[in-house]
N, C-alpha and C positions, 0 to 999 in steps of 0.2 A: 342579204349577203350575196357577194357575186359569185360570178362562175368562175372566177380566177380564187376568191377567197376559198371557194369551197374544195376547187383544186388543189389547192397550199394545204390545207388542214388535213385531205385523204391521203396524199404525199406523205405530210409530218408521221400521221399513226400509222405506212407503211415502212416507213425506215426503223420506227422503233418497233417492229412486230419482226423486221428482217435483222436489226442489230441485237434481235432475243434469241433468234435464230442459234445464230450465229456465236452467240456468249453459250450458248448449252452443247459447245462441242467438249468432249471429255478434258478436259484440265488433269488428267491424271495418267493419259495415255502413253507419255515414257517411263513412267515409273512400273506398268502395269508389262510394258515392254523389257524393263529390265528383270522384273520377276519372273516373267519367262524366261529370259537367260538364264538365270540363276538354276532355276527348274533343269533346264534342257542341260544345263553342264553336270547335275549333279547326274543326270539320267546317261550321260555319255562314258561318266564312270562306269556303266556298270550296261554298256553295247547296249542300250535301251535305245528304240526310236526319239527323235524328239516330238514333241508336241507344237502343234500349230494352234495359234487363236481361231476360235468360232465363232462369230458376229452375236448368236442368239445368247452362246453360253456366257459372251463378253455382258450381255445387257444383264440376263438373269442376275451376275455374278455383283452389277455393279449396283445393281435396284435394291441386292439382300444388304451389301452394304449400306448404303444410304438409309435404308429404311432399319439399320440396327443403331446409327447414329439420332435420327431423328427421334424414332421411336422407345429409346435409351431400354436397349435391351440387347443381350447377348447371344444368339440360340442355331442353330443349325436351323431349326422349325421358322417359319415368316411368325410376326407378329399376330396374323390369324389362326396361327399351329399349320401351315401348308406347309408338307415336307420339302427339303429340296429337289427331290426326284420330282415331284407333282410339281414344282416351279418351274423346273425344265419342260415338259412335259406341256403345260401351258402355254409357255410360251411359242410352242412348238418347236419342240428339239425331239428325235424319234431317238430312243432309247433305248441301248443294247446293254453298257455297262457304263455304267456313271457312279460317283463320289463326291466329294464337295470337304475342302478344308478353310475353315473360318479362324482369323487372329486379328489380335488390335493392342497397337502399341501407343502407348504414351509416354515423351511426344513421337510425332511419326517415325520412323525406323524399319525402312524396307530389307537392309539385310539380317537386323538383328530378329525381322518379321521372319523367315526365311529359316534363318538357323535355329529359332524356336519350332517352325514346323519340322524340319530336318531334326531336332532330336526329342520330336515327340514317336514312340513307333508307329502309333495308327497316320498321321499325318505324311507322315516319310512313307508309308506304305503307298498312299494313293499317288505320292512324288514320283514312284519307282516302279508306280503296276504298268505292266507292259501290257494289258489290255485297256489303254488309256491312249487315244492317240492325237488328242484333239483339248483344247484346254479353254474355259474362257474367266479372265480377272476382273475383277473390281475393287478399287480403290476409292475411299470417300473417306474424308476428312470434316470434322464439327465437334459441337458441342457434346460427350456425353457423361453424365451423371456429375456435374458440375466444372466438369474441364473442358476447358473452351480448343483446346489442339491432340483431337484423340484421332486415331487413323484407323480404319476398320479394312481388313482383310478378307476378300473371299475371293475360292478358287474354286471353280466348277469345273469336274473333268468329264469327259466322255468318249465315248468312239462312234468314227463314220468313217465307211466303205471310202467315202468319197474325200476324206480328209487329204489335203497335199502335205508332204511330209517336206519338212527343212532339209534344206541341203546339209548335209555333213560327208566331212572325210571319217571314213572307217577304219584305214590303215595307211601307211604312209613305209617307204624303202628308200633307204636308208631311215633306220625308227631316229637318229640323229646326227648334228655336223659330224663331218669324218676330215680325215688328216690321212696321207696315204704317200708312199716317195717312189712309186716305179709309174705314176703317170699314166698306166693303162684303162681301156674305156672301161668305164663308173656306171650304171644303170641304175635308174631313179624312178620309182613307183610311186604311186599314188590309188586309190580305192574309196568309190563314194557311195553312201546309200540310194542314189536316186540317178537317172541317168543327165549326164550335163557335157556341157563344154568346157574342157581341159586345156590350156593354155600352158607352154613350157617355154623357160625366158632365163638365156644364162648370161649374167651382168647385166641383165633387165634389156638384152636382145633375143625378141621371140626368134625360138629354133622351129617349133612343133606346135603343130595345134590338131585336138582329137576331136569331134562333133557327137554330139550325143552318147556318153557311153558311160560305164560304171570305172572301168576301170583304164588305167595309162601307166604308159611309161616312157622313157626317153633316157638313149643311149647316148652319152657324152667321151668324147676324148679330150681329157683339158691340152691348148696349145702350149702351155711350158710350165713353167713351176712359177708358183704364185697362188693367192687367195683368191675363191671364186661364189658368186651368188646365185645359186639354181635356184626359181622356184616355179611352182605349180600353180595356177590360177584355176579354180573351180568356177565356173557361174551358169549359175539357171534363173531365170525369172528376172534378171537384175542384182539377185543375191551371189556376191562374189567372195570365197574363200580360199584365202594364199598358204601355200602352206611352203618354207621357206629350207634350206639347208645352206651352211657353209663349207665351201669344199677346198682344201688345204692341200695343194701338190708340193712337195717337196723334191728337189734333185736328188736322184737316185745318187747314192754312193756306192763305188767300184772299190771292194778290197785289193789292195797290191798283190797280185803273188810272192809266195814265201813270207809276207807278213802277217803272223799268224793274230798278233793282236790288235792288228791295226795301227797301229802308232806311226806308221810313215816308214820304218826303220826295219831290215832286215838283217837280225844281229844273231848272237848266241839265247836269246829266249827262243829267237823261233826256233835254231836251229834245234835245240832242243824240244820244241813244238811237233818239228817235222819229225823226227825221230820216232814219238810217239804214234804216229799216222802212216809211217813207213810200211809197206808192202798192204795195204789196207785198202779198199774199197771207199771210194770216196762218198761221203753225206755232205750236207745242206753245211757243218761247220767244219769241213775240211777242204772247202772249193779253193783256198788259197794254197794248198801244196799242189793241185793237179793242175800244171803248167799247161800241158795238153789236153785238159777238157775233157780226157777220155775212159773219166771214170775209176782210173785206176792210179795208187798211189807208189810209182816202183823206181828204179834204177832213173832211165828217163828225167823223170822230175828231180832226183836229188841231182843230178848233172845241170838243170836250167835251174835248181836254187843256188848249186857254186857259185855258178855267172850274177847273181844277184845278191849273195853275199856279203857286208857291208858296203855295199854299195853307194 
């Protein structure tokens, strides 16, 4: 055999050793991504931290699966009886407070997986323990106990010191769109768990931008009446969250003096309006008899409502 034959053949068995590689990347890593969503917004209900994926706890989580499909068995325990705290533990994960929530639908059904843990109690407890801050999933689909498309569930939680926590907005000013007709400046907050770059952008022209911080804000004066689009852009890491408001100026409207109802017309309602206002101290709904502005309802103003009398 030559030197080139023999070259071709250690090539051949190096491609298929790298395209094995390469096929053993997790095939179930968005789905595994969405069930942290899932997780993280039910935890938002209720001002919980969110949980970030773990590498170690991702493997442990995805090995108990596999190994409950293959080994057509159901158990928190491995098929050896190894707890899940000793699985972590193993694999080396250092362990302060840990849990583990196991499910399997047939056929797969990630949210309807989800909402069965969500209202089982002990399950939903480990959802929503806030000494949990760190998470890792596994997803594995096969054959079990004669059905060829079962999906197996597990979810490994735990806490580290060292854990990075997901960016999240904690609070947000105005809580939503608003409508408003005197056009004065509007102030717009924002509040995030973690410290990031804040971006502020009104009809998608940056005004503001904050560098590393927990919390913003930005003072606007809308330029005339019309519908307008604030928003806030949060991002750290590459992870960007907008969080958005519609903001609705309307032209102020100027009641006429002497027209007590508005209608354009200063006739015998109002005059009888004014009557009842007469010698009286003016409020917030009697600025249309006080001609002069100065508070007071008297002589004065019934002479400049004559002059405006059907006018």
């Amino acid at each position: 055999m030559s030197l080139l034959t023999k070259g071709l053949i250690a090539l051949f068995f190096l491609l298929i050793i790298s395209n094995g590689v390469t096929g053993s990347e997790n095939e179930y890593a968005s789905e595994e991504q969405q069930m942290l969503d899932l997780i993280n917004e039910e935890r938002a209900l209720y001002d919980l931290e969110p949980l970030s994926f773990n590498a170690i706890l991702n493997d442990v989580a995805s090995e108990h699966s596999k190994e409950m499909i293959e080994k057509d068995y159901f158990s928190h325990d491995s098929y050896d009886g190894t707890s899940f705290s000793v699985r972590m533990e193993n694999a080396g994960y250092d362990i302060l407070y840990a849990g583990e929530n196991i499910a399997m639908r047939y056929p797969p059904d990630l949210i309807a997986a989800h909402e069965g843990l969500m209202n089982s109690p002990g399950h939903r407890a480990n959802i929503l323990n806030p000494n949990y801050n760190e998470i890792g999933i596994g997803i594995w689909v096969g054959e079990y106990s004669g059905y060829s498309n079962v999906a197996m569930y597990t979810q490994d939680f735990g806490w580290s010191d060292s854990a990075t926590p997901s960016l999240q907005v904690t609070s947000k000013s105005p809580t939503s769109s608003i409508t408003e007709s005197d056009g004065s400046t509007q102030v717009f907050s924002i509040n995030t768990n973690i410290e990031c770059d804040i971006s502020w952008l009104f009809d998608d022209e940056t005004i503001k931008v904050d560098n590393n911080v927990v919390s913003s804000y930005c003072e606007i004066v809308p330029p005339a009446s019309g519908t307008y689009q604030v928003k806030a852009t949060a991002s750290d890491q590459g992870e960007d969250l907008v969080t958005q408001w519609t903001w609705t100026v309307t032209e102020e409207t100027v009641q006429m003096k002497g027209d007590s109802n508005n209608d354009g017309k200063v006739n015998i309602i109002d005059f009888r309006a004014f009557a009842q206002v007469y010698k009286s101290a003016t409020i917030e709904s009697s600025k249309w008899a006080d001609f002069n502005d100065d508070g007071l309802i008297n002589i004065i103003d019934f002479r400049a409502f004559t002059q405006v009398y059907n006018k």
